[in-house]
C-alpha positions as CSV (number, residue, x, y, z in Angstrom):
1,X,91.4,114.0,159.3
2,X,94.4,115.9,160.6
3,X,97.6,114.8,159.0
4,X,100.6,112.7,161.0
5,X,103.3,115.2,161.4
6,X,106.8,114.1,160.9
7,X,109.8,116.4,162.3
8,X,113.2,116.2,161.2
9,X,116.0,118.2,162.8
10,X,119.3,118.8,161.3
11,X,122.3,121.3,160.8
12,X,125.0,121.9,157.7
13,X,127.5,120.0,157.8
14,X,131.2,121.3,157.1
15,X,133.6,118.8,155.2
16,X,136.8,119.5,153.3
17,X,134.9,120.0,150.2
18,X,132.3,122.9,151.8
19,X,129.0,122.9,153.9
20,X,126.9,119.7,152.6
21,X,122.9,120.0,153.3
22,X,122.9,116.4,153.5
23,X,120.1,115.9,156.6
24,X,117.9,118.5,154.4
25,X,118.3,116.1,151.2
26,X,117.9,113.5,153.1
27,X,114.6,114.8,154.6
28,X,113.1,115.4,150.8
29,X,113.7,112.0,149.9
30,X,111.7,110.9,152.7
31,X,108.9,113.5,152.3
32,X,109.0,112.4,148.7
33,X,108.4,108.7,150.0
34,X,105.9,109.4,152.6
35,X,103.8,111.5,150.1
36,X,104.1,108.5,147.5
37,X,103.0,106.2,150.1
38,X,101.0,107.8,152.6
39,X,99.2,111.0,150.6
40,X,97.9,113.8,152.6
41,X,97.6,111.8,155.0
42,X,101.6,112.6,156.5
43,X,103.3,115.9,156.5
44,X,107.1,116.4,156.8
45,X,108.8,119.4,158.0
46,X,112.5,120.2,157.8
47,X,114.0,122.2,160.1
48,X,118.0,123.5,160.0
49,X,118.6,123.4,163.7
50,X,120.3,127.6,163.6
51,X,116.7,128.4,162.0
52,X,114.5,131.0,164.4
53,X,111.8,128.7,164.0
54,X,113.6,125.5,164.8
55,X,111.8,123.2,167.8
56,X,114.2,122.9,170.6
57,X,115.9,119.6,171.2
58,X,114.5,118.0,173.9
59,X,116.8,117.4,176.7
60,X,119.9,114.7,175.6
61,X,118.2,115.3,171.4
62,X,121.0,114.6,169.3
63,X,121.0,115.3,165.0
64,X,119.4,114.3,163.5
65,X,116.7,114.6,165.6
66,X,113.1,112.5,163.9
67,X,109.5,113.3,165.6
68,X,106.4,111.8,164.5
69,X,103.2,112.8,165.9
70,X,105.6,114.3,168.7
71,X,107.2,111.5,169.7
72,X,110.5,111.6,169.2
73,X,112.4,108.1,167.5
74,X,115.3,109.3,166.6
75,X,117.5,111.3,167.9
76,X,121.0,111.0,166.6
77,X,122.7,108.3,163.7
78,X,121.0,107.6,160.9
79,X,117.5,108.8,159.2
80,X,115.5,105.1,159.1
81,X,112.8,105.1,156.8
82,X,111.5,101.7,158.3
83,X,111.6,103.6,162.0
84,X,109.7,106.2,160.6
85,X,107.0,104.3,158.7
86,X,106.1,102.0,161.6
87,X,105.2,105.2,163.9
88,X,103.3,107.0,160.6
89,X,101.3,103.4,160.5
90,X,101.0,103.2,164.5
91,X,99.8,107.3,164.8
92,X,97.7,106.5,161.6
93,X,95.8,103.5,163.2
94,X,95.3,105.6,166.2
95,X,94.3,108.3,164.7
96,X,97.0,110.4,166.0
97,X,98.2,113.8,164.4
């Protein structure tokens, strides 16, 4: 079985106290979650939006920008784990990847 991609798309953020990876730490926490949960079975990938190998945004894509089996649920606010989850379980039952 293929794994369920999930695609998170961020950028640095500059605050008074320096640039803060904070969509990147966020997106370990979650690959660290799906793995617990899900195995091999889900595979996360991280991408800083000024990398060469960065997806583009699809038209209107705000940060950060969550795909799962290439359909994109979320596209700017907050990374939600619950969001995420219920497309990994809805790919997973359909055997998307």
């Amino acid at each position: 079985m293929t794994a369920v991609t999930v695609t998170i798309v961020g950028a640095p953020i500059a605050c008074a106290g320096g640039v803060k990876e904070t969509w990147r730490e966020l997106a370990d926490w979650a690959a660290v979650r799906l793995r617990t949960h899900y195995g091999d079975q889900v595979r996360l990938t991280y991408y800083d939006l000024f990398d060469p190998v960065c997806p583009p945004l699809p038209a209107g894509g705000q940060l950060p920008l969550v795909t799962v089996a290439g359909e994109t649920v979320i596209s700017g606010g907050k990374i939600n784990m619950p969001v995420i989850r219920r497309r990994v379980e809805e790919a997973l039952a359909q055997g998307d990847a």
